[in-house]
GUSEVO-185606 format. One line per field, with one value per residue (C-alpha): residue number from 1; residue in three letters; x, y, z. Coordinates in pm, whole numbers, plus 50000, padded with zeros to 5 digits. Layout:
! residues N
nuvex <- c(NUM; ...)
fikol <- c(ALA; ...)
px <- c(X; ...)
py <- c(Y; ...)
pz <- c(Z; ...)
//
This chain:
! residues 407
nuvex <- c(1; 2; 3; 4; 5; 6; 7; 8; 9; 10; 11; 12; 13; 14; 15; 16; 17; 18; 19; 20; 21; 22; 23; 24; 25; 26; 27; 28; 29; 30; 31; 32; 33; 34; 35; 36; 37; 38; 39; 40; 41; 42; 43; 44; 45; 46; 47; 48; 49; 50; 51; 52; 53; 54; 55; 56; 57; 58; 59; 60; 61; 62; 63; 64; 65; 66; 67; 68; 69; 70; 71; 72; 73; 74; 75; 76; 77; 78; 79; 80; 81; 82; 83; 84; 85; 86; 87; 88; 89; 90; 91; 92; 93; 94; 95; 96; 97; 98; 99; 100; 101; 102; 103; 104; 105; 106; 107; 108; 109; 110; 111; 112; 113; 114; 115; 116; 117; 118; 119; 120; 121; 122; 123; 124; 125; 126; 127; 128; 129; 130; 131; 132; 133; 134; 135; 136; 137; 138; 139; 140; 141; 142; 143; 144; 145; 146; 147; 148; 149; 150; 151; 152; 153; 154; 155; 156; 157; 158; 159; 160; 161; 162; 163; 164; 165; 166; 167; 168; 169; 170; 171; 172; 173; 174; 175; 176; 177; 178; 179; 180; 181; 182; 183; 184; 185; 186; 187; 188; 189; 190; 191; 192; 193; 194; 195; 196; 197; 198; 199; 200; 201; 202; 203; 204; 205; 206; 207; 208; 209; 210; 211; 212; 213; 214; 215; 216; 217; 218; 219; 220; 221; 222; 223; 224; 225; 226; 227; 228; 229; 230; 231; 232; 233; 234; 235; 236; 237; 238; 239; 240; 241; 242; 243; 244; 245; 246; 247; 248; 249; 250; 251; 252; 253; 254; 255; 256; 257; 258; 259; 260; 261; 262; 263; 264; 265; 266; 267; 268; 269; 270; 271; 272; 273; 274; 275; 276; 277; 278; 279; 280; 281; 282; 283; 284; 285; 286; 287; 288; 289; 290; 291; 292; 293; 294; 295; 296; 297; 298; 299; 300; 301; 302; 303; 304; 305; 306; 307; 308; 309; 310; 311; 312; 313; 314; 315; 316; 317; 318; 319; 320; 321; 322; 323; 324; 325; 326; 327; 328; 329; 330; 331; 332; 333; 334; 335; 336; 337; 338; 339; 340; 341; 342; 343; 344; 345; 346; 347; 348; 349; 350; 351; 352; 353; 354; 355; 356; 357; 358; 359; 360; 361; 362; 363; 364; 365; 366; 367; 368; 369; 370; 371; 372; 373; 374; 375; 376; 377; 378; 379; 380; 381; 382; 383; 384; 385; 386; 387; 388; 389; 390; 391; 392; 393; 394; 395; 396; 397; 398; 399; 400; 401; 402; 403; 404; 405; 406; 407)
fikol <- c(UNK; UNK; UNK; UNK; UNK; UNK; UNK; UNK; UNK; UNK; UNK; UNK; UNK; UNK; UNK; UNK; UNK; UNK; UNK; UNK; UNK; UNK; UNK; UNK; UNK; UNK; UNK; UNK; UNK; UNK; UNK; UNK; UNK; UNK; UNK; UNK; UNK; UNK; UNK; UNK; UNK; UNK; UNK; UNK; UNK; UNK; UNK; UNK; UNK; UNK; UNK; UNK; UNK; UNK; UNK; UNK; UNK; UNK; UNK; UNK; UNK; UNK; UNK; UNK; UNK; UNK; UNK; UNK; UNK; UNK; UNK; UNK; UNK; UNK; UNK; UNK; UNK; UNK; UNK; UNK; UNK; UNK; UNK; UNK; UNK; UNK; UNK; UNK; UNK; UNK; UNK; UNK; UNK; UNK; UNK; UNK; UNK; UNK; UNK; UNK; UNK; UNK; UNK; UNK; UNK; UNK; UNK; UNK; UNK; UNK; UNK; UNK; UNK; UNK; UNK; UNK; UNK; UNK; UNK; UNK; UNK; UNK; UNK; UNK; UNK; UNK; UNK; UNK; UNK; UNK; UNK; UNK; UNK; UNK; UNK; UNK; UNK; UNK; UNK; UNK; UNK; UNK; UNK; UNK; UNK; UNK; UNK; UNK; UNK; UNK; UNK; UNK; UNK; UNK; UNK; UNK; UNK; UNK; UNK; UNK; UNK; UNK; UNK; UNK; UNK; UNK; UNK; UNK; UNK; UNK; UNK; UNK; UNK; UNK; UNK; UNK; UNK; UNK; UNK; UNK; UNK; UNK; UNK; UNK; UNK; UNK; UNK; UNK; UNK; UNK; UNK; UNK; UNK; UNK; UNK; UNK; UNK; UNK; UNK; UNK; UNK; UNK; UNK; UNK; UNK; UNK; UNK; UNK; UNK; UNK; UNK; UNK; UNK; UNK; UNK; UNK; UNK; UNK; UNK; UNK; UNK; UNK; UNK; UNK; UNK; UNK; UNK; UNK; UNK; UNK; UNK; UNK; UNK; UNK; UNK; UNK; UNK; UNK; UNK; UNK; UNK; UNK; UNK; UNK; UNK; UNK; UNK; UNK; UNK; UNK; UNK; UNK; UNK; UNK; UNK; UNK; UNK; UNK; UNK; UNK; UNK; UNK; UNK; UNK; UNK; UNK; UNK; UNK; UNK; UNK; UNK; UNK; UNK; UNK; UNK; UNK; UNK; UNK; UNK; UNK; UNK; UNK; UNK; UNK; UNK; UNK; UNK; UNK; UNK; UNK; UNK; UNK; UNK; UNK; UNK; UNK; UNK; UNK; UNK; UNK; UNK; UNK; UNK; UNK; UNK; UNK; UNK; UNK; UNK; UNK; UNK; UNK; UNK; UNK; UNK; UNK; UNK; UNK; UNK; UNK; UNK; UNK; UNK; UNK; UNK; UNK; UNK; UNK; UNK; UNK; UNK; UNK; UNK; UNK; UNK; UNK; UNK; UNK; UNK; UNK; UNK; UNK; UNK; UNK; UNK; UNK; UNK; UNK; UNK; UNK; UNK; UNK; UNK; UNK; UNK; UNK; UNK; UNK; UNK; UNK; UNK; UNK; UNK; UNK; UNK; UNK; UNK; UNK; UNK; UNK; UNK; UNK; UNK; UNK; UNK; UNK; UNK; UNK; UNK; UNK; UNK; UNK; UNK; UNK; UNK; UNK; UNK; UNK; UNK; UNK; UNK; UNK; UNK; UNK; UNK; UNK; UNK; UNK; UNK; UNK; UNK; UNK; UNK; UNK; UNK; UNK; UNK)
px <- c(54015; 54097; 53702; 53593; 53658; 53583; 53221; 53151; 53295; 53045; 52794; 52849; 52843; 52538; 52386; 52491; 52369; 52003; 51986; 52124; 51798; 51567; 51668; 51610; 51275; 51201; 51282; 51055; 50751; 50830; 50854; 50549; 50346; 50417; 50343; 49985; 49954; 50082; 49888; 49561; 49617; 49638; 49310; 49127; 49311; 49310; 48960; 48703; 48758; 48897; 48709; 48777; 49147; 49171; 49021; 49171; 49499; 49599; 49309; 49269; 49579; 49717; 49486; 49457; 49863; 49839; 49573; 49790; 50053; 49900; 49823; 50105; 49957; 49605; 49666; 49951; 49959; 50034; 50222; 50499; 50795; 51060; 51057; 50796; 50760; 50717; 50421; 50232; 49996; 49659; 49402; 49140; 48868; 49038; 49056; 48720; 48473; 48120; 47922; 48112; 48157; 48397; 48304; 48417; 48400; 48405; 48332; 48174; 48508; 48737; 48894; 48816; 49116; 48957; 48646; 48906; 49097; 48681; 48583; 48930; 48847; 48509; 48580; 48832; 48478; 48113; 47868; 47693; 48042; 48109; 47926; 47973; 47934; 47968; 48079; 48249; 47973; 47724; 48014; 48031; 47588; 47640; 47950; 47883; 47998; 47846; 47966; 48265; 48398; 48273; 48000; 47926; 48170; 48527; 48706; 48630; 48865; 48756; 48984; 49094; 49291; 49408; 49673; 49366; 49160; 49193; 49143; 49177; 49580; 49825; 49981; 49791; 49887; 49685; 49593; 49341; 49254; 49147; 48920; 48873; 48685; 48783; 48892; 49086; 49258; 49537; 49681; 49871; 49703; 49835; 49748; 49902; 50199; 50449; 50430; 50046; 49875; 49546; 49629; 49380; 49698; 49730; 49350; 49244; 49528; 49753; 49494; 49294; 49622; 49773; 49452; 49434; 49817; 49741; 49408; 49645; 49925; 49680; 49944; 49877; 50160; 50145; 50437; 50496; 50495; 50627; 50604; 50857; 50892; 51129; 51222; 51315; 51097; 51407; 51376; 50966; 51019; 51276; 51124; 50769; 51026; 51160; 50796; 50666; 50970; 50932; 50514; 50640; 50830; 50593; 50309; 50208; 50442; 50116; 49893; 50122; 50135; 49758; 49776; 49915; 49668; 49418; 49650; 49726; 49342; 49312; 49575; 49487; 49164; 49201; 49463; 49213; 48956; 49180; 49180; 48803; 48703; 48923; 49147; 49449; 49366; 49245; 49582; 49831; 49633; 49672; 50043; 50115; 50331; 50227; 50598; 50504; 50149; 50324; 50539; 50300; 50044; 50363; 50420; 50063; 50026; 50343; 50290; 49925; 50029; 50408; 50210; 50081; 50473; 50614; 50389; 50339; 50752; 50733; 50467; 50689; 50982; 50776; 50562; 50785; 51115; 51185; 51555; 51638; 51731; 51424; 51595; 51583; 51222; 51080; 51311; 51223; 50835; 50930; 51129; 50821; 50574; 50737; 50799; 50428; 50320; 50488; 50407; 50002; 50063; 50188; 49890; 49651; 49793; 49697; 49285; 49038; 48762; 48817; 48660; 48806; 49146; 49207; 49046; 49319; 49560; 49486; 49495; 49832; 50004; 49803; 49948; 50318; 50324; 50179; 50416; 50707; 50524; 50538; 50885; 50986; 50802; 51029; 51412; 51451; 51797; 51974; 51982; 51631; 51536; 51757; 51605; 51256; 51317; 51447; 51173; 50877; 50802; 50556; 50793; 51035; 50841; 50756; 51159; 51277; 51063; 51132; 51494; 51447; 51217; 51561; 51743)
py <- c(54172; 54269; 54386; 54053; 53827; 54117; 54134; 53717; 53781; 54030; 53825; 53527; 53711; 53880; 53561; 53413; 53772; 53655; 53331; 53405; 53646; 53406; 53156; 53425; 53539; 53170; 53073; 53418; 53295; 52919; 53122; 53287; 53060; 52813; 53083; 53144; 52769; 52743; 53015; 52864; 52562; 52677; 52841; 52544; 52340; 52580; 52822; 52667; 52285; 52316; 52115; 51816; 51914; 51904; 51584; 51384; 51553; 51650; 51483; 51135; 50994; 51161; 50959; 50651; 50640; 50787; 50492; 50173; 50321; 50293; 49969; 49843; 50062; 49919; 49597; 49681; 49507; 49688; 49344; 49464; 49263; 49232; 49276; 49403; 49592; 49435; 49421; 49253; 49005; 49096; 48938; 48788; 49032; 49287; 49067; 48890; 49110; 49240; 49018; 48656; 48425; 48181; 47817; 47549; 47181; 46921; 46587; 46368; 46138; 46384; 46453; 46700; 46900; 47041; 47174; 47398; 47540; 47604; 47764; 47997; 48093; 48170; 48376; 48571; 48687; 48828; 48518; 48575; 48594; 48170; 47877; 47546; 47218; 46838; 46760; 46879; 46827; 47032; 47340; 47258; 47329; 47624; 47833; 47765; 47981; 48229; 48220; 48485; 48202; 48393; 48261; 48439; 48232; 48383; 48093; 47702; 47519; 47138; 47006; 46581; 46518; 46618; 46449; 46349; 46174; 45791; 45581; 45839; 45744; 45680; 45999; 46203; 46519; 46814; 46827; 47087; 47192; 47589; 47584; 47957; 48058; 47927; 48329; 48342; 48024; 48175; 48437; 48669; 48779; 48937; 49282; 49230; 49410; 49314; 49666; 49601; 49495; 49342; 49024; 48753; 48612; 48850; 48914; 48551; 48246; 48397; 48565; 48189; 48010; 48233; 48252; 47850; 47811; 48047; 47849; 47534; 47662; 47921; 48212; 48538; 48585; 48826; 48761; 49013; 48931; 49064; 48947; 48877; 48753; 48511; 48775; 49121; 49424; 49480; 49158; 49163; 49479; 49340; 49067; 49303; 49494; 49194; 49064; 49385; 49458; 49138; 49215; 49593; 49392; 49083; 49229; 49605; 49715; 49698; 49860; 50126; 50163; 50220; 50534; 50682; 50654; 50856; 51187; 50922; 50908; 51288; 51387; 51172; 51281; 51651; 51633; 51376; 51633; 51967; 51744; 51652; 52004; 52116; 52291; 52187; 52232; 52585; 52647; 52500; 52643; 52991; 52935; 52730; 52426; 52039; 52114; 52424; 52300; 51961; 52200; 52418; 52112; 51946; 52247; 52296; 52050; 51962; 52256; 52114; 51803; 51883; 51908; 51518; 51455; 51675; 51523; 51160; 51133; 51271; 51010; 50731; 50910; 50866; 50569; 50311; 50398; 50595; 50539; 50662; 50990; 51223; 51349; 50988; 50935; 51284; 51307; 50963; 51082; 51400; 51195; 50928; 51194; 51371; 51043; 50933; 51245; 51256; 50906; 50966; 51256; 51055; 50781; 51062; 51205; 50843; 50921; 51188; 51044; 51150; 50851; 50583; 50685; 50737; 50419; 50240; 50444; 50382; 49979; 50007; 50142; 49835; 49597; 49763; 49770; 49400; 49263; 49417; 49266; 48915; 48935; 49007; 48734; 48517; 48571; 48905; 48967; 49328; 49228; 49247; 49477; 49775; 49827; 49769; 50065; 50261; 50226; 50229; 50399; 50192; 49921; 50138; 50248; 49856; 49781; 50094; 50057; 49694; 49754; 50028; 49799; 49555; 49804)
pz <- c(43618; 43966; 44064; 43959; 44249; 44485; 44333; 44338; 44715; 44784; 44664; 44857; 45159; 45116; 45039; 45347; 45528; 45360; 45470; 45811; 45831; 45668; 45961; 46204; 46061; 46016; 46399; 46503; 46292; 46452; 46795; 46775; 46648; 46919; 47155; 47049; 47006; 47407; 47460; 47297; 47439; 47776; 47735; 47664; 47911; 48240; 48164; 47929; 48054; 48408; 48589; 48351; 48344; 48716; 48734; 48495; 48467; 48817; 49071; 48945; 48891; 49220; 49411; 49243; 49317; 49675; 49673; 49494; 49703; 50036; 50004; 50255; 50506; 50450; 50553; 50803; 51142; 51438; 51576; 51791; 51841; 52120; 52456; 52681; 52986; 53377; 53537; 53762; 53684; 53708; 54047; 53933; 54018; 53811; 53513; 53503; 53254; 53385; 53181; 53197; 53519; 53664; 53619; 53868; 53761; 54067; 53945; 54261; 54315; 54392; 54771; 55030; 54937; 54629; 54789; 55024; 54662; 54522; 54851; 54816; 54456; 54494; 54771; 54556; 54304; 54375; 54467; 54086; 53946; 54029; 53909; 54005; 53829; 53890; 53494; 53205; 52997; 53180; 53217; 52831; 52768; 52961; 52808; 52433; 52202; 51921; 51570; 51705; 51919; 52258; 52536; 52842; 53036; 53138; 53195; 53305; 53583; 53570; 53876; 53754; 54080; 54380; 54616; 54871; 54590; 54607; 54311; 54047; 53967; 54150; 54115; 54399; 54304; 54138; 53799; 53644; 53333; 53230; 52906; 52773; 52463; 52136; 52058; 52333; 52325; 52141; 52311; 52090; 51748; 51451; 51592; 51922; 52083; 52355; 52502; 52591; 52829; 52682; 52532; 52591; 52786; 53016; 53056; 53070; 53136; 53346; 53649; 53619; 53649; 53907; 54130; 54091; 54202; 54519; 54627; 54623; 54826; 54998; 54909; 54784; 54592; 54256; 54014; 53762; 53387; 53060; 52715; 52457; 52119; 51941; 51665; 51688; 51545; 51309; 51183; 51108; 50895; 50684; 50614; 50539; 50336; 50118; 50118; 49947; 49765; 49522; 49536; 49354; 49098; 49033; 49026; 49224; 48905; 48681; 48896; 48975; 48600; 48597; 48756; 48427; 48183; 48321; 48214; 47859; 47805; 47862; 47626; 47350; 47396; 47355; 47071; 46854; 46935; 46833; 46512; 46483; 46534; 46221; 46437; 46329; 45914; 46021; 46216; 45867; 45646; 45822; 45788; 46054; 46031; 46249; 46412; 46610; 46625; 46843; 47019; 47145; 47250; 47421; 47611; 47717; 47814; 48013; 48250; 48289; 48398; 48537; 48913; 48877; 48780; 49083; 49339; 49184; 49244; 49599; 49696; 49552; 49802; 50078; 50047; 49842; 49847; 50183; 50175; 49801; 49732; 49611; 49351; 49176; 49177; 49080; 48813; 48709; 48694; 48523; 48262; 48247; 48209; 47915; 47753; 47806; 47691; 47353; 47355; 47340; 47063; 46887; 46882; 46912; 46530; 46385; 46466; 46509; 46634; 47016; 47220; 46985; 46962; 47335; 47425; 47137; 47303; 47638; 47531; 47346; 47680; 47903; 47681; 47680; 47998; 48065; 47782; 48041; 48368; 48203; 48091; 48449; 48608; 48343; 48282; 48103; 47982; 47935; 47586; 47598; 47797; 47670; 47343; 47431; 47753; 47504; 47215; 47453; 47727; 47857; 47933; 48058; 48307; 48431; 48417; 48592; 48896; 48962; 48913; 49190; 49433; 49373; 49578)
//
């Protein structure tokens, strides 16, 4: 009676000794067939179709991001705010351009007085650099413009009174008017800086205006100048900032988006066609099993595609979010990736026909990821938004990067 426990002991331990090796033989098979899967993969991926996997896995979505990224810097203005540095104000003949001339406008009725201020500021030019009219009109047929808003006339001084002209008003003091081109009438553009020195300001009003003020008192005197602005520089890029910050969430989100389904379309496209070709049947009915057969296409693909991920999170560093940490965003496109990638196996194993599955594919993820664009433009609750980030990638990627363009 005694030997019969000890032999139902021994043979529930050697029963757990053979399953304890089945698992272990079970996980080497699993290991190895991954391996040759990887390795397979790999193959296909990096020798036979390079060219295509460079483009479409590594090339094209790189720069189409680097692209939507940069579009800040496209249309960035070189507008410089603050305050500017002294310097004197340009003399006329330094300011007046080679190919335009000075027109003087003395209508018949004025005094004697202004012919003295004309005579001064044509002797400040060249004799072909002055013309000399008796109306505004006629000045007016002679500097007209081009479709650019520029004639060949540098500025226009039509004197209306003068403290010797009689009849005029009773005012008898000097009044003057400068007429410039249309282009130059405003004198600081978008593009302009206070720390220049090229404005159509500096260039054009102030050397007419000073030149005219030293003919009347017959001075010589050459004030300096410097430009300012009502806002600081601080203040212009914060507002750019805020500007572009609610563009990223309302609607630079989607096209960001974009720039990911070049690698979906690439990897739905090579596991539909792994299935087409009979690949996959030849693989389980060899013994081979769909898990390692995923496994080894996931990790084939993941160290394809893991530069795109490295890189495509360093360009966010540097072109959208400067100030965040760079561990956040390339994290955040190594998580994305993975999750895309499983995310077109998994529509890839619903087809085998390789042009028609990754264009579904491709169309399921656009309208994901626009579903999540809308509900931000609208009032999206947590309650909403929590289950859908976790279900669907797609969406998650649309929520997470306008929650990080928030901060």
């Amino acid at each position: 009676m005694s030997r019969l426990p000890l032999s139902r002991a021994s043979g529930r331990a050697g029963d757990k000794v053979r399953s304890v090796t089945m698992a272990a033989t079970s996980l080497r098979d699993f290991s190895r067939q991954v391996k040759a899967i990887t390795k397979k993969n790999l193959v296909l991926l990096v020798t036979r179709h390079w060219i295509s996997t460079l483009l479409q896995s590594i090339v094209a979505p790189i720069v189409v991001l680097a692209l939507v990224l940069n579009i800040r810097n496209f249309a960035k203005s070189r507008e410089r705010l603050g305050v500017g540095h002294a310097r004197p104000i340009r003399a006329l003949v330094e300011a007046i351009p080679a190919s335009q001339q000075l027109i003087l406008v003395r209508p018949d009725f004025l005094g004697s007085d202004v012919d003295t201020v004309i005579g001064r500021l044509a002797a400040l030019l060249p004799n072909d650099k002055t013309i000399r009219f008796n109306s505004a009109n006629e000045a007016r047929g002679h500097c007209t413009p081009n479709f650019r808003g520029v004639s060949n006339c540098y500025a226009t001084i039509v004197f209306k009174d003068s403290p010797l002209t009689v009849g005029v008003s009773n005012n008898q003091t000097w009044d003057y008017t400068v007429i410039v081109d249309p282009i130059r009438q405003y004198g600081m553009t978008l593009d302009s800086s206070v720390y220049d020195d090229d404005s159509a300001i500096q260039i054009y009003h102030l050397p007419v205006q000073l030149a005219v003020d030293n003919a009347i008192t017959d001075s010589n005197e050459r004030p300096r100048e410097w430009a300012y602005s009502r806002t600081s520089q601080q203040y212009l890029n914060d507002n750019l900032d805020a500007w572009y910050s609610r563009l990223v969430i309302g609607t630079y989100a989607v096209v960001f988006f974009l720039s990911t389904l070049v690698p979906v379309y690439h990897t739905v496209s090579f596991v539909s066609g792994d299935r087409a070709s009979g690949t996959a049947e030849l693989i389980d009915a060899m013994g081979g099993g769909p898990a390692g057969r995923v496994t080894g296409t996931i990790l084939a693909l993941s160290v394809v595609q893991f530069p795109t991920w490295l890189i495509s999170g360093c360009l966010y560093q540097n072109l959208l979010f400067p100030e965040t940490n760079a561990a956040v965003p390339i994290f955040w496109q190594l998580f994305n990736g993975l999750a895309f990638l499983n995310a077109a196996i998994f529509g890839a194993s619903f087809f085998t026909k390789r042009i028609i599955s990754s264009i579904f594919v491709v169309i399921c993820f656009c309208c994901l990821g626009g579903g999540a664009a809308i509900m931000l433009n609208r009032v999206a609750e947590t309650p909403q938004v929590l289950p859908l980030s976790l279900l669907f990638p797609q969406m998650n990627y649309i929520f997470s990067l306008s929650h990080m363009a928030k901060w």
